[in-house]
N, C-alpha and C positions, 0 to 999 in steps of 0.2 A: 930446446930441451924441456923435461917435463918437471915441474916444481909442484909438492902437494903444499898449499897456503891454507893453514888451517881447516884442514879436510878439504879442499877445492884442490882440484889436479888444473893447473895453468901450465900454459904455454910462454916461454920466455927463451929471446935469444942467447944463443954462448954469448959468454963475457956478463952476462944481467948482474948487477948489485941488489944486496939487500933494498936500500933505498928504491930502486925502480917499481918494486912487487909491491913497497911499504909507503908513498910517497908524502902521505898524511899524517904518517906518524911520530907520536913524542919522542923524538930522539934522546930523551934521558929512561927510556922504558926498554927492557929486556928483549930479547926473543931465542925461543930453541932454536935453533938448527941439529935436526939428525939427520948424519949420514946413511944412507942405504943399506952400510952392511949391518947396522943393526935392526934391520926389519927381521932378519931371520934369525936374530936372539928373543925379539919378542912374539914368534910364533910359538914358541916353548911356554909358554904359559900356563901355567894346569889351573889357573884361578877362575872364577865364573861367579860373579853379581847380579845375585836374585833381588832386583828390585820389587819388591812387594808393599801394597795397601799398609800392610802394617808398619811399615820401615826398610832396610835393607839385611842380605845377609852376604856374605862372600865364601864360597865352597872353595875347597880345594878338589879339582879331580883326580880319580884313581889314574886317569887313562885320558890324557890329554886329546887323542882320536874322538873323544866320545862328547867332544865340544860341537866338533863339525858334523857328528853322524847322527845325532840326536837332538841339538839346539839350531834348527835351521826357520828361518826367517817367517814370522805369522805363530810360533810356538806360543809363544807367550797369551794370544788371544785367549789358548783353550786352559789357560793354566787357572782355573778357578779352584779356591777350596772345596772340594767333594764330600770329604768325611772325615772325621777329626774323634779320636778319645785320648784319654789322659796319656798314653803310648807314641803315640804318631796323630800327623796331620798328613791328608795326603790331596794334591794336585792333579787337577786332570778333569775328564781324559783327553787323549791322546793316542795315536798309534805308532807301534814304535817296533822292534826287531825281536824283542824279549821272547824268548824261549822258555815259561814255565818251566819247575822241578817240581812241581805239586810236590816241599816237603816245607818245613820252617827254617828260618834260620834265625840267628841270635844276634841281636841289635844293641850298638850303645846308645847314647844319647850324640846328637850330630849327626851322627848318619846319615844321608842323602839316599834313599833306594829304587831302584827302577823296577818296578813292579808292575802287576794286571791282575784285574779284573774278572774273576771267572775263568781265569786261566786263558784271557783270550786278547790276544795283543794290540787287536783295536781298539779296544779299553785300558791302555794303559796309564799310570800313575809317578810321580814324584811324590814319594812318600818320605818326610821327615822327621824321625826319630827325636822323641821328647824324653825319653828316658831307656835306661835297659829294657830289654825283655824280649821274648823269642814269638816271633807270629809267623804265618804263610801269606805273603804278600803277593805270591803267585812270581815268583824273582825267578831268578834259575840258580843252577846247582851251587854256582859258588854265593848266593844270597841275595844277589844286585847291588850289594854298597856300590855307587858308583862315582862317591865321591863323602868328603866331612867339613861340616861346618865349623869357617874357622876362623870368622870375625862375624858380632850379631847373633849370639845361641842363643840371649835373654827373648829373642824376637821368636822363639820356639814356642814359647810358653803363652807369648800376646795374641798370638795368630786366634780368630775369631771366626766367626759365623759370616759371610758378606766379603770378605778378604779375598785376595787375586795375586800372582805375579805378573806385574804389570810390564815387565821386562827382563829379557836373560842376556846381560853381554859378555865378553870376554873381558879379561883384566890384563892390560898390556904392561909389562915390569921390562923399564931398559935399563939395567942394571949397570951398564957399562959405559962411565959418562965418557971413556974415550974417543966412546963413539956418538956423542954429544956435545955442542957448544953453546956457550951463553954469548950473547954479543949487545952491543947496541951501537954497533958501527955501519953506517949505513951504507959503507965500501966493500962491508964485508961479502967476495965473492962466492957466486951459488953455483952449484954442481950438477947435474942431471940427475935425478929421483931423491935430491934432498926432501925431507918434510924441514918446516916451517912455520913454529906454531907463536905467534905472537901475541896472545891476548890470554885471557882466561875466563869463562863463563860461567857463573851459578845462578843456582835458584834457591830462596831461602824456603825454608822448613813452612806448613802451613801456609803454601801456595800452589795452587794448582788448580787444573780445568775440573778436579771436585768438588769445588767450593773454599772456603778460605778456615783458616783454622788458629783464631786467636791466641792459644794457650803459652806459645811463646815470642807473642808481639814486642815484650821489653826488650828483650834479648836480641829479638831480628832488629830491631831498630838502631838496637846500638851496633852491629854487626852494619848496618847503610847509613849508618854516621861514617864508621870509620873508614869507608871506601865512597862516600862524596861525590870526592875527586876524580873517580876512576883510576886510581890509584894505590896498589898495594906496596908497600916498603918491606924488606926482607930485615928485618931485624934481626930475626934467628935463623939457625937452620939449624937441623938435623938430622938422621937417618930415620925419623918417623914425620917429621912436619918441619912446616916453614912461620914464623910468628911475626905481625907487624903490632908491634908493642907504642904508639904513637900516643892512643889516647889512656896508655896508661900511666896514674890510678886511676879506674873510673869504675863505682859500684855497679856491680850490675847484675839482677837476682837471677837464682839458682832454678831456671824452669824446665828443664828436659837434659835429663843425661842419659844419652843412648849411645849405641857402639861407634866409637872413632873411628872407622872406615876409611878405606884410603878414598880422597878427596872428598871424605866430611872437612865440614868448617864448625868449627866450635870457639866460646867466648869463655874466656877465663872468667870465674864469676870470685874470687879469694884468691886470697896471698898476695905476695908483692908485684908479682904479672895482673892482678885484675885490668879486666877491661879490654888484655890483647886477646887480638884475634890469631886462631892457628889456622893451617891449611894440613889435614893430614896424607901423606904422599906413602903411608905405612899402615893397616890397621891395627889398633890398639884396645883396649879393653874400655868401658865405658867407668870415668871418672866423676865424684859429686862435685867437682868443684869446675865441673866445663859441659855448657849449655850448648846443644848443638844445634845450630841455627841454620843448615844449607847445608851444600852439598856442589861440585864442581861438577858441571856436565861438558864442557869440552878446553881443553889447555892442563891436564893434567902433567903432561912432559915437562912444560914449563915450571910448573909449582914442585914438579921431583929434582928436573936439575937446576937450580935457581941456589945462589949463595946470600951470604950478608951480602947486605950494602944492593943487592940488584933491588931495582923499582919494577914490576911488573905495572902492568895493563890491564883494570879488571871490570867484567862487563858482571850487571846483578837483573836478576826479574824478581820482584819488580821494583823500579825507581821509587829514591824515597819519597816519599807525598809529608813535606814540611814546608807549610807556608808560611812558617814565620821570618818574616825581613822581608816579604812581596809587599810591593804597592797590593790595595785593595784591587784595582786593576787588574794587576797581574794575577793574582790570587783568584780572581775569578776567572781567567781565559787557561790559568792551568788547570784549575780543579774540573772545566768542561772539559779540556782535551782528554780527563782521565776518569772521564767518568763520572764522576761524584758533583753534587750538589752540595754549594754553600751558601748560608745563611750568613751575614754578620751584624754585628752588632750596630753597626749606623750602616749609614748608604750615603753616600754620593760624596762630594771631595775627596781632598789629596790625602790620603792616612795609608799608612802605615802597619802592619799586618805584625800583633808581638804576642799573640797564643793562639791555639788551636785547639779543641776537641772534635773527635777524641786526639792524642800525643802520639798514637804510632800508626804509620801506613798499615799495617793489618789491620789495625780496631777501622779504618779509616775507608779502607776499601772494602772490609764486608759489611757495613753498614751504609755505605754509597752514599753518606754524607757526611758534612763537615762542618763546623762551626767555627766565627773567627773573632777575637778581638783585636778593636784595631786603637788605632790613636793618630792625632793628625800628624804627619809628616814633617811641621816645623815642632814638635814635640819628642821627635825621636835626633840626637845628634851623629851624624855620621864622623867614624873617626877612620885612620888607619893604624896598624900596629905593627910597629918596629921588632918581628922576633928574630932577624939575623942581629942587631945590634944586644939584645935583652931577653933572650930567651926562657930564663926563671921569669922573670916578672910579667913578661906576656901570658905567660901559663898560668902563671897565679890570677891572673888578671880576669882571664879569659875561664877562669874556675870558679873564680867568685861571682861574677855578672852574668853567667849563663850563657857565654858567647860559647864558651866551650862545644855546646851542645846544639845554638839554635846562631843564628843570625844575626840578632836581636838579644840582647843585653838589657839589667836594668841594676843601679845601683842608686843608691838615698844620698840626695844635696841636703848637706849637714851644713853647711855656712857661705854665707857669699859677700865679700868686702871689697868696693871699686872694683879693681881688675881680677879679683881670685877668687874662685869657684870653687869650694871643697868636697867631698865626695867621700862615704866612709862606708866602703860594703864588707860583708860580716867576714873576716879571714879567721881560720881557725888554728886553734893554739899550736903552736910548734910548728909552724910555715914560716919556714926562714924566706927574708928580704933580703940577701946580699948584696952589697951594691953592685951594681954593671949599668953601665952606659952610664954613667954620671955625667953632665956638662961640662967643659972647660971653656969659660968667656960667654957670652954672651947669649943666654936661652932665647930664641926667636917667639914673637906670639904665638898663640894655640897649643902651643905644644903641653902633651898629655902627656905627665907625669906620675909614678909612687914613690913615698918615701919610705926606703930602705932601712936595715935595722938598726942603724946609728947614731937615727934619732927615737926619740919618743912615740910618735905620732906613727911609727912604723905602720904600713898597709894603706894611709891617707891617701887618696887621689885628691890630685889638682890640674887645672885648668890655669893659664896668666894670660888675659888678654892682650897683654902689652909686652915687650920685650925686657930682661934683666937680665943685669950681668952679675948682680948680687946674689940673689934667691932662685929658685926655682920654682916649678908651676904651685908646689904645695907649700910655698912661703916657709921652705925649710933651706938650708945652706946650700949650694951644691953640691960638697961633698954625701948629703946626705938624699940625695934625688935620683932616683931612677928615671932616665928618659926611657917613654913604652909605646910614644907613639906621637899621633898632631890631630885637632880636630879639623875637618874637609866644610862643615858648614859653621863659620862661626855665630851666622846670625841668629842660628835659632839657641845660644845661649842665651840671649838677653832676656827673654819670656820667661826661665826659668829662675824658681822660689825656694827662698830655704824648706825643707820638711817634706817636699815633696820628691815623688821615684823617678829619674830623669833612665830613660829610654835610648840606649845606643846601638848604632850600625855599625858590625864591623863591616867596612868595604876594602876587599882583597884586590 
């Protein structure tokens, strides 16, 4: 029987399981399955995404037929900007069926119009309406509207000199999750002309075979922070987007608010969501307070019928380029595999990779170089951190040292007496410590601790080289210790000095 696998049409025996077609895959990760009879709910479609230079637009068509008889395959080559005034901008040429009326007809704004040329159909036009007003497009009798713009109208007004649609597709709406399932059961049995869509793919904003386009590098970056992993969490859902809320609060500036589009990706940049990322499976109007950073080019079924709690599979162009936490080593055999040249600040030994310029894979790849500081390797302490036992104080932890964001950590050694190592990184006011994971009996060496708000000293890290059953690692009681984790190398403690910014690895 015939299985479509993420647009691939495979071959699989009757009886095949999910598993067999997936054999690699995270089995705590999602996947669509739609059944076959909803192919012919989303042949109904009247929608069409005019990818264009300047951004995107989504029409609605008058006449669903005139997707097939008019957008057929190599269109898009000849769709350059022609001619443009404060009225209309128009596309083309083209040849096309249009029958002139040699009269005017009368236009809103939106308008989509299929027009020509001298009244000659081998010249004909895609002409987009920027405001009211009545002209002869050379259309036929009923005018050519042949469709209206109904997500992206502000991109009416951007359209330029040099601008193109650089693609025409159809927009498939399966409205009917009956005839959809979410699964991640790898028994789950397949059917002949199931689709199969298990991953998701984007491409962030300010990339492409154009050249690269910095202006909203902060924003993409924190957008391939939050997906790492390859990993998206369903946090939210609703009937316009899905939201994985993980690295929120996390500031993040306000640099491009353009139209929500179904399968744009935008970052919350204010309010109490900052920092999440949405996926929109609806379009919407364009908001100040969400940066839109990408855009989903295949696995949109998935991101439409996808609930809380499901973990998707999410694929990004391009990977993020952060080297901080590489060996100097490593740092250099990735940055060749990607292109780019690095300089760093010493050469040769074992060190450690704890900043970068330029900070985001955009600045990083249009400049085709990179900069590193590094530090020796027994200078940086590798720890792990306990977020299933301590999860507030992991966060906090990992907010204050910078792990949050990079690999590599750095907090100020305030004091050091025989066995105890203090550590006091800046936490800000109103950041409650509550205690969790407190010890009972006896704290084993290394173990990385903060004390919680019940003592004084609240937000303190410590280190005990030695084992107690009295105190814990910040020489505070145990009821007032948060366990947050253990250190992995204890030896490169000992080299470290009061006053000075002692260097940590998280190792996951």
């Amino acid at each position: 029987m015939e299985i479509h696998l993420d647009g691939e049409r495979i071959e699989v025996p009757a009886g095949a399981r999910l598993g067999d077609i997936l054999p690699g895959r995270d089995v705590r990760c999602s996947v669509a399955v739609i059944l076959p009879a909803l192919e012919e709910d989303a042949a109904e479609s009247q929608e069409v995404r005019f990818v264009t230079s300047a951004g995107d637009m989504v029409v609605e068509m008058a006449d669903p037929g005139v997707v097939s008889r008019l957008f057929r395959p190599g269109l898009a080559e000849r769709l350059r900007l022609h001619w443009q005034d404060r009225y209309a901008a128009a596309f083309g040429p083209f040849e096309s069926g249009v029958r002139p009326a040699r009269e005017p007809g009368r236009y809103e704004r939106g308008d989509v119009i299929l027009g020509c040329g001298g009244y000659d159909p081998t010249q004909s036009y895609l002409i987009f309406a920027r405001m009211r007003h009545t002209a002869d497009y050379g259309a036929p009798a009923d005018g050519g509207v042949i469709g209206r713009v109904v997500t992206g109208r502000g991109l009416l007004d951007r359209i330029a000199e040099g601008d193109r649609i650089i693609e025409v597709e159809r927009i498939f709406r399966h409205a009917d999750r009956s005839h959809a399932v979410i699964t991640h059961d790898a028994a789950f049995r397949l059917e002949d002309g199931m689709q199969v869509i298990s991953y998701v793919e984007a491409e962030v904003l300010g990339f492409g075979g154009d050249g690269i386009d910095t202006r909203v590098a902060r924003s993409v970056e924190h957008f391939l922070l939050s997906v790492q992993s390859g990993r998206f969490l369903v946090d939210r859902s609703s009937s316009t987007h899905i939201a994985d809320a993980h690295l929120v609060p996390t500031k993040v500036p306000a640099e491009f608010s353009g139209p929500r589009l179904e399968g744009a990706i935008t970052v919350r940049t204010a309010g109490k969501s900052s920092g999440a990322v949405y996926i929109y499976t609806q379009g919407v109007s364009a908001s100040p307070v969400h940066t839109v950073v990408g855009r989903v080019v295949h696995g949109i079924e998935l991101v439409r019928f996808s609930g809380e709690g499901d973990l998707l599979a999410i694929r990004v162009e391009p990977e993020q380029f952060d080297l901080v936490g590489f060996t100097l080593a490593g740092a250099e055999e990735f940055a060749a595999r990607r292109g780019v040249s690095l300089t760093a600040d010493a050469a040769g030994g074992d060190r450690v990779v704890i900043g970068q310029t330029p900070a985001t894979t955009l600045e990083v790849l249009a400049a085709g170089a990179v900069r590193v500081a590094t530090e020796p390797s027994d200078h940086v302490i590798s720890i792990s951190l306990d977020e299933a036992a301590a999860p507030r104080s992991v966060t906090i932890f990992r907010e204050v040292t910078g792990l949050k964001h990079h690999a590599v950590g750095k907090m100020p050694l305030v004091f050091r007496f025989e066995d105890v190592s203090l550590f006091k990184p800046k936490i800000g006011k109103g950041v409650g410590i509550i205690p969790e994971n407190t010890p009972a009996g006896e704290v084993p060496a290394f173990t990385l601790a903060m004390t919680n708000d019940s003592r004084r000293g609240a937000g303190m890290v410590g280190i005990r080289t030695t084992p107690s059953a009295e105190f814990g690692p910040t020489a505070e009681p145990l009821t007032g210790t948060n366990v947050i984790g253990k250190v992995l190398d204890a030896g490169n403690l000992a080299g470290m000095r009061e006053g000075t910014t002692v260097y940590v690895r998280e190792v996951k």
